[in-house]
N, C-alpha and C positions, 0 to 999 in steps of 0.2 A: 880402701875401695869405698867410693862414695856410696850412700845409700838409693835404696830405690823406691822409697818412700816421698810421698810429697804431700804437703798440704795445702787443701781449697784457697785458694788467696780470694775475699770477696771483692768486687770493683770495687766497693767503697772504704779498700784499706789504708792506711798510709801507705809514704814512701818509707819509715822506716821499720813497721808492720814485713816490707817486702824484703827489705834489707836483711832482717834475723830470720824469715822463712829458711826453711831449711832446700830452697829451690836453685839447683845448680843454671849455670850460664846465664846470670843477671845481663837483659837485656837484649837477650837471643831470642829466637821462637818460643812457646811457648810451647812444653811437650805434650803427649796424649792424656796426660793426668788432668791437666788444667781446663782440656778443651771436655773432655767426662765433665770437670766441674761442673760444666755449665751448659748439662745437657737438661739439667732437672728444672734449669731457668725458663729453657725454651721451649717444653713440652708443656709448662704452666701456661705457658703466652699462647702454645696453640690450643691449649683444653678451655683460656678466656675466651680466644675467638670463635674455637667451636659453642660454646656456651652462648657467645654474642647471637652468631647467627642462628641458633636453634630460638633465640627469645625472640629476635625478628621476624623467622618465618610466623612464630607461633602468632605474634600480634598482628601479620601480615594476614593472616585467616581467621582472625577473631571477626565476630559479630558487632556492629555497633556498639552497642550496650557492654559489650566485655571491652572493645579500644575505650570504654570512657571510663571505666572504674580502672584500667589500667593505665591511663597514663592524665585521666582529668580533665580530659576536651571534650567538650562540646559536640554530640554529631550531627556538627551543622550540617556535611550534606544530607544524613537523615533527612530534617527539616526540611532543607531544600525541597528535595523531590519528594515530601507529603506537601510543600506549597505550591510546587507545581503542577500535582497531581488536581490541586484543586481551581486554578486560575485556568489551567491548562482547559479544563472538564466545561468552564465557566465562559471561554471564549470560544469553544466549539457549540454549545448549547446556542450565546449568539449571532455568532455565523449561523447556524441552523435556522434559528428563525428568521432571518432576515435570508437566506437563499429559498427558504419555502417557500415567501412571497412571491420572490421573482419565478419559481418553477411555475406557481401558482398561476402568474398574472400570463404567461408561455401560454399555460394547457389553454385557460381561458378564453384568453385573446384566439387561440387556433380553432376553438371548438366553435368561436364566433363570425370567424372567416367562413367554415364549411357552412352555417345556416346563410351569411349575408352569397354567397358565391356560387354555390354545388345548388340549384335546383332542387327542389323536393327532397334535401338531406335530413335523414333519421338516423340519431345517433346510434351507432352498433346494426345498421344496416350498411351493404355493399351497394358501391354506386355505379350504375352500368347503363350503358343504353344500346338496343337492338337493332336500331332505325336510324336511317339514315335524317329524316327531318327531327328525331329525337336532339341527333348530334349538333346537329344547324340548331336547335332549342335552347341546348345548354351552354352555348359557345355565344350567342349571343343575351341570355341571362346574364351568365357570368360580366362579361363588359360593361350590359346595363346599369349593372348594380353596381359597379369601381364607377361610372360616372355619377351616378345620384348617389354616390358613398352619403356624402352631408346631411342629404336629408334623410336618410333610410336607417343609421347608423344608430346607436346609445351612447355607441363610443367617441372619445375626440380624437380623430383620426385625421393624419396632412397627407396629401402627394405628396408623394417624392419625385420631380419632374426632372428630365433629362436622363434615366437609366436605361429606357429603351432605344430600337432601333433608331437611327437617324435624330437624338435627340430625344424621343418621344418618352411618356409617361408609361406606356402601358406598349409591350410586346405579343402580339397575337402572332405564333408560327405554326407551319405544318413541316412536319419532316417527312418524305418518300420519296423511295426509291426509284431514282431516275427513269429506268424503262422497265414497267410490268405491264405483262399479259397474261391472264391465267385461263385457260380454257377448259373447265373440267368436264366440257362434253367429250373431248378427247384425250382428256388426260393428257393436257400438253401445259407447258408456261414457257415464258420468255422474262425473264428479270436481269436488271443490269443490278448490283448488288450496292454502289456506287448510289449515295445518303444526297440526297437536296435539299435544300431549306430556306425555305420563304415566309416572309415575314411582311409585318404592318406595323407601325406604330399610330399609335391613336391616345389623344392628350385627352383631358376631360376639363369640362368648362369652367373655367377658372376667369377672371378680370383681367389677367396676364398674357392671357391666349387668345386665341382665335375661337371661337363658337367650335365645340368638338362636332368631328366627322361623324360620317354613318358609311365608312371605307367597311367598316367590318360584317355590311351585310352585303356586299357584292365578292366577300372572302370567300372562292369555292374550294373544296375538300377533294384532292384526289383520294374517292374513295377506296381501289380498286389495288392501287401501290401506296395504299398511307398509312405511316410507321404508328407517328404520334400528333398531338397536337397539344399543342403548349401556350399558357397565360400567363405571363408574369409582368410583373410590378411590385413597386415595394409603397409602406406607407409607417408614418412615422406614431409613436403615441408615448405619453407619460406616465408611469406607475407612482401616482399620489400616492397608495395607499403605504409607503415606507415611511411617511410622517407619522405616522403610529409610533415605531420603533425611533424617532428623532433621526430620523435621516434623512440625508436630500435624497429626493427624489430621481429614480432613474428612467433616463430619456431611450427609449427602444426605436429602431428601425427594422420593418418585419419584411423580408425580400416572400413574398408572394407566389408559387409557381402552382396552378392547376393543370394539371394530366390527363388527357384520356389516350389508353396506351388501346393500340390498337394492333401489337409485334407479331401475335398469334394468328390474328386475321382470321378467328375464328366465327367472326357475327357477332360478338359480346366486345365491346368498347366497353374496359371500366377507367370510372373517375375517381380521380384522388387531390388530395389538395396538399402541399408541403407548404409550412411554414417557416424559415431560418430567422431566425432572434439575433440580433447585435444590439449590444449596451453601449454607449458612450456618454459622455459628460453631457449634462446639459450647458448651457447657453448663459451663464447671467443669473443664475440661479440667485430664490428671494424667499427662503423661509426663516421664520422663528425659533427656534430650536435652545433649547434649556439646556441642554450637556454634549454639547457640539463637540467635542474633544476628550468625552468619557472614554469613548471606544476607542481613540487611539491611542488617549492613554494606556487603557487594560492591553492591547496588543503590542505597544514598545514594554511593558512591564513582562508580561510573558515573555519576548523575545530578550531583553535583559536577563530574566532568571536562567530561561533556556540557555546561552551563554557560557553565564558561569558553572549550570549544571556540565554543560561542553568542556569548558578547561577543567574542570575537578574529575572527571572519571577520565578525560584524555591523561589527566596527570597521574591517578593511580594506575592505568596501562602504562603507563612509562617507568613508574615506580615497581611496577612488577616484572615487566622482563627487566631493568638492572638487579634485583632481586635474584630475578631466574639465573641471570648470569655470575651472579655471585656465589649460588646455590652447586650451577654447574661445575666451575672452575675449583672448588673445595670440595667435589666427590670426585673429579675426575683427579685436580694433583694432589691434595690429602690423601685421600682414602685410596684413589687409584680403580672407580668404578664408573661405568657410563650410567648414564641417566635417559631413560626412556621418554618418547615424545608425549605420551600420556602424561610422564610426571612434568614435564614442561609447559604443557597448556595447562596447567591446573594453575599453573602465573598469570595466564590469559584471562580474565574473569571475562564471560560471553554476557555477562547482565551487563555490564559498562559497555560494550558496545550497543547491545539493543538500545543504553540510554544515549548513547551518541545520537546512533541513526535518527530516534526520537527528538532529537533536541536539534537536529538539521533539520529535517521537517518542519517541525514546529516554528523557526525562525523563518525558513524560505515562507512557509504557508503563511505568518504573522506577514511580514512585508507583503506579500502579496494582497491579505484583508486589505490592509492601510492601504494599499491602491484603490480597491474597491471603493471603500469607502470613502475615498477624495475624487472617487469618480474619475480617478485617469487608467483603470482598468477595468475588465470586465470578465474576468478568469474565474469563474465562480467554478466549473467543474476542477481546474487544476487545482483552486484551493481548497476546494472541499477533499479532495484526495490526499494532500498532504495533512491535515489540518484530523482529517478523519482516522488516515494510518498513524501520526504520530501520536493520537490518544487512544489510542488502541495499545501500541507499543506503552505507551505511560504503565496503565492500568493491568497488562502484563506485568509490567516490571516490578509491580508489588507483591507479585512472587515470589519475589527474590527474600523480600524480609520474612514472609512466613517459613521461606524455607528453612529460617534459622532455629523453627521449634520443629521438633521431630516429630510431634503428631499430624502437621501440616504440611512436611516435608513428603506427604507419600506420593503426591500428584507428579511433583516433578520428577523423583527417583523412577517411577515406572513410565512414564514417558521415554527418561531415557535409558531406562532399562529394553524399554519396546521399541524404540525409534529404529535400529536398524534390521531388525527381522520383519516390521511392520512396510518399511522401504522398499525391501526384494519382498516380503509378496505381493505390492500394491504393481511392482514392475510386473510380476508374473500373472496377475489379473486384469491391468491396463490390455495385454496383449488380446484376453479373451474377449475385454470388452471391447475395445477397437473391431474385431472381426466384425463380433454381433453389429456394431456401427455403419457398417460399410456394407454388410449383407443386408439388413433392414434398408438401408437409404438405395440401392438399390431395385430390390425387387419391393418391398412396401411402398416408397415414396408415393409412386401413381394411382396411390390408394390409396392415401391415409394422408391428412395434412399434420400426423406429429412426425413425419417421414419426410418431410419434403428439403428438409438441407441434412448436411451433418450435423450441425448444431443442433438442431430441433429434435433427432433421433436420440442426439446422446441425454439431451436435456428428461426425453420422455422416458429412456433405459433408467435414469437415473431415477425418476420418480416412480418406476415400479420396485427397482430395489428396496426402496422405501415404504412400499403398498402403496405407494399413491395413485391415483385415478385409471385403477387396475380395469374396474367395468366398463369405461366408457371407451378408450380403447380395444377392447376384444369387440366391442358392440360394434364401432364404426367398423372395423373389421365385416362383419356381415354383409356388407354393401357390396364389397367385391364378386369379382368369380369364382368361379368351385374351386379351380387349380391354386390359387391366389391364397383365397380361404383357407384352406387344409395347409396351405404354409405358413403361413400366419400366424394359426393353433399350434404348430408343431416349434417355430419361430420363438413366442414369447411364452409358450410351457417351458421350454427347454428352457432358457434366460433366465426366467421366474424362476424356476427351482434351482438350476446353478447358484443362481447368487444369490438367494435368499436364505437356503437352504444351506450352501457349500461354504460359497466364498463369504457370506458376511459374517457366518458364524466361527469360520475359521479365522476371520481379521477379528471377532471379539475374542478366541481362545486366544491371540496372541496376548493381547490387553492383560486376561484376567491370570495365564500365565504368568506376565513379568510381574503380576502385581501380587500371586501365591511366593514368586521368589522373593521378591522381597520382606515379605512378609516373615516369610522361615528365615531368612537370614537375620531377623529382627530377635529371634530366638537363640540363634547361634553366635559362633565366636568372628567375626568379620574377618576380611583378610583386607587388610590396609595395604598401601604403597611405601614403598622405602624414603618417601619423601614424608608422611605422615610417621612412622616408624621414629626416623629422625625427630620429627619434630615432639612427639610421645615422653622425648627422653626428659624433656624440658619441661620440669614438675611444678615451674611460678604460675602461681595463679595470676590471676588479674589484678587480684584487689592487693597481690604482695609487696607494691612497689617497688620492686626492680625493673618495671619498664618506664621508671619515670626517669632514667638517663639522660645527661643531655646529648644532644643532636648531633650528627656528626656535620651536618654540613650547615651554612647557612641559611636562611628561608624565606620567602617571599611571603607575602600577607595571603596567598594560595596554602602554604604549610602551614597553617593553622587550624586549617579546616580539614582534620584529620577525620575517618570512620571512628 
């Protein structure tokens, strides 16, 4: 009887090692003995690869400074985004000055329209007229002075001829109501509701034209059905003062419209003047300029850096979830355990996309400058928006490296320690404050001018939350009537103490809450995730050198510029 003994044959035996084995049916199957051999082979190869991927995840969550002592690179994106942080800070500063001119030269120029235009205008006074020859006064003021603009001016100012009616320079209209009658002896009216609108155009005397009319003093006013009355024209001028900063200078066209709204019909005509600004290219332009091409170069070097900042964190999200999925499919068919959403986004790093988002911004907003500043755009509000949130976002993002010392990490852990209890009760206080919104704008509005829109109401609730201009509020209050008044009092006591009292100190116990928990858990034994668990078991240090392996795959001049 054959025996039932066998022994290990190793792959690397001879043939005739195989031949004296003592293993029946040379050449047959091979029985359950041999395939035992070579169980101890394959639990080695899987205890490699769980090893492999525990040293992976572990360098996957390392800090800069621990990937460089571990594997001896460079952290060049470190650097990166400390160079961006400061080029980035460097071309918003001069965006900044160079848009404060232009606001500048805006306010200016408008504050200079209301003295040459509006009639006896005093800054931070209301302009109104009660009379009828009042109205006939300011309507032909206003026209007198757009015709003697040249001589009357400081400023160098052109017509801009042909924007009005029929060709004309300058648009004089009145808008009403086709048919009113109002007879308040009787308490009766007759109104067709049905808008009319008639107009003048009137040039001013130029070489080019005809000697200007005087149509505009035979212009009568239906006063009786008239809505508004309206002046508009535009006029052109230059903002030299951008040679300071070596820039060309930008060419403005300012469209013009004086108002006197008359919709209440109350006896009070008030005046107002709008001003609308458009920038275009100048014409041929002829200045001297020392570093003509400084600034576009800093703003293609930004949007360069930006870029590459863009493919290096685009590429460590990519490099995370294949990670994640390699993480998953070895707990789920190794080990035989699901892996919770939580432990899945901990792949997701959310600082790499805030620097994406930052680093789109940051290029749209550069290109956009570089129009500007070649004066084929005039986007200065959109660019300031991108240009402003994307360094904001920057200077966030360096959060992210303090987070990696503990003592600095406390800001972010109780944020979002507090983030979602902080969310439902801001929902469950939004509701209160909405009411108080809608009941102030309401029954206050016709008495109070911080009441007169929603806007205005929430703007004021909010700065009482904060104590602000608490007294002067309750004061205008007194103007009202008694019924009004005693609402009023009962209105922003009640509000005032709610929220001062309730709501904001219960939004602070949330804060100091999440920040006592953290705190004790600082004391105690933590309770980690099965993904940290995992990775725990993986006792190499950094500096051990067994993450200097080589690579499993190929690498583009991107993989070298590891954290």
């Amino acid at each position: 009887m054959a025996s039932s003994s066998y022994t290990c044959i190793h792959d690397g035996a001879t043939e005739n090692d195989r031949l004296l084995s003592s293993v029946a049916n040379y050449g047959s199957p091979r029985p359950n003995a041999l395939v035992a051999c070579e169980a101890p082979h394959k639990q080695e190869e899987e205890e490699e690869e769980e090893e492999a991927l525990r040293r992976k995840l572990k360098y996957f969550f390392m800090s800069p400074c621990d990937k460089y002592h571990a594997k001896g690179r460079k952290p060049f994106k470190l650097g990166l985004q400390l160079l961006k942080i400061i080029i980035v800070t460097v071309q918003l500063v001069l965006f900044g000055l160079s848009n404060q001119m232009v606001v500048t030269f805006k306010e200016e120029n408008t504050a200079t329209f209301k003295h040459l235009f509006l009639e006896g205008y005093e800054d931070g006074a209301e302009q109104a007229v009660h009379t009828q020859d009042e109205m006939y006064s300011r309507v032909h003021f206003a026209v007198e002075q757009y015709m003697a603009l040249p001589q009357i001016s400081l400023g160098q100012y052109a017509y801009v001829l042909g924007v009005g009616v029929k060709g004309s320079a300058l648009s004089l209209c009145q808008r009403y109501y086709r048919r009113g009658t109002i007879d308040p002896v009787n308490d009766t009216f007759d109104i067709d509701s049905h808008v009319d609108t008639e107009c003048i155009g009137l040039n001013p005397l130029t070489p080019s034209l005809a000697p200007a009319n005087t149509d505009y003093k035979n212009f009568t006013l239906q006063f009786f059905k008239l809505i508004n009355v309206t002046i508009d024209f535009q006029l052109k001028a230059i903002n030299i003062q951008t040679i300071i900063n070596n820039e060309i200078p930008d060419c403005y066209t300012f469209a013009i419209t004086v108002v006197m709204d008359n919709r209440a019909h109350s006896g009070k005509v008030k005046i107002s003047l709008q001003n609308r600004a458009s920038i275009q290219e100048c014409k041929g332009p002829n200045v001297s300029r020392h570093d003509s091409y400084a600034r576009e170069f800093l703003d293609v070097l930004v949007a360069f850096v930006c870029l590459l900042s863009l493919l290096l964190c685009g590429r460590s999200i990519l490099r995370g979830i294949v990670l994640q999925r390699e993480y998953v499919q070895f707990f789920t068919h190794g080990l035989g355990r699901s892996v919770s959403w939580g432990e899945r986004m901990e792949f997701i790093n959310g600082w790499y996309i805030l620097l994406i988002v930052s680093d789109m911004f940051t290029i749209i907003g550069s290109f956009i400058k570089i129009g500007i500043e070649s004066k084929n755009l005039s986007s200065y509000d959109m660019c300031g928006i991108l240009l402003g949130t994307s360094t904001l976002l920057v200077w966030v993002g360096v959060i992210r490296y303090l987070s990696f010392f503990q003592k600095y990490n406390i800001l972010i852990v109780t944020l979002r320690a507090a983030f979602p209890n902080v969310i439902r009760f801001c929902c469950c206080a939004a509701a209160i404050y909405m009411g108080y919104c809608f009941c102030g704008w309401i029954v206050l509005g016709p008495h109070h001018t911080k009441f007169r829109s929603l806007s205005t109401v929430s703007e004021c609730l909010f700065s009482l939350i904060n104590g602000d201009d608490m007294f002067v509020t309750f004061h205008e209050m007194e103007k009202s009537g008694t019924l009004v008044w005693i609402f009023s009092q009962v209105y922003l006591y009640t509000f005032i103490s709610l929220f001062i009292y309730m709501v904001l100190s219960l939004f602070i116990a949330l804060i100091t809450g999440a920040y006592d928990t953290i705190m004790a858990q600082t004391q105690e034994t933590v309770r980690v995730s099965h993904l940290h668990e995992f990775i725990a078991e993986c006792t190499d240090t950094p500096s051990s050198g067994k993450f200097r392996g080589p690579e499993g795959s190929s690498c583009s001049f991107l993989c070298c510029c590891n954290w």
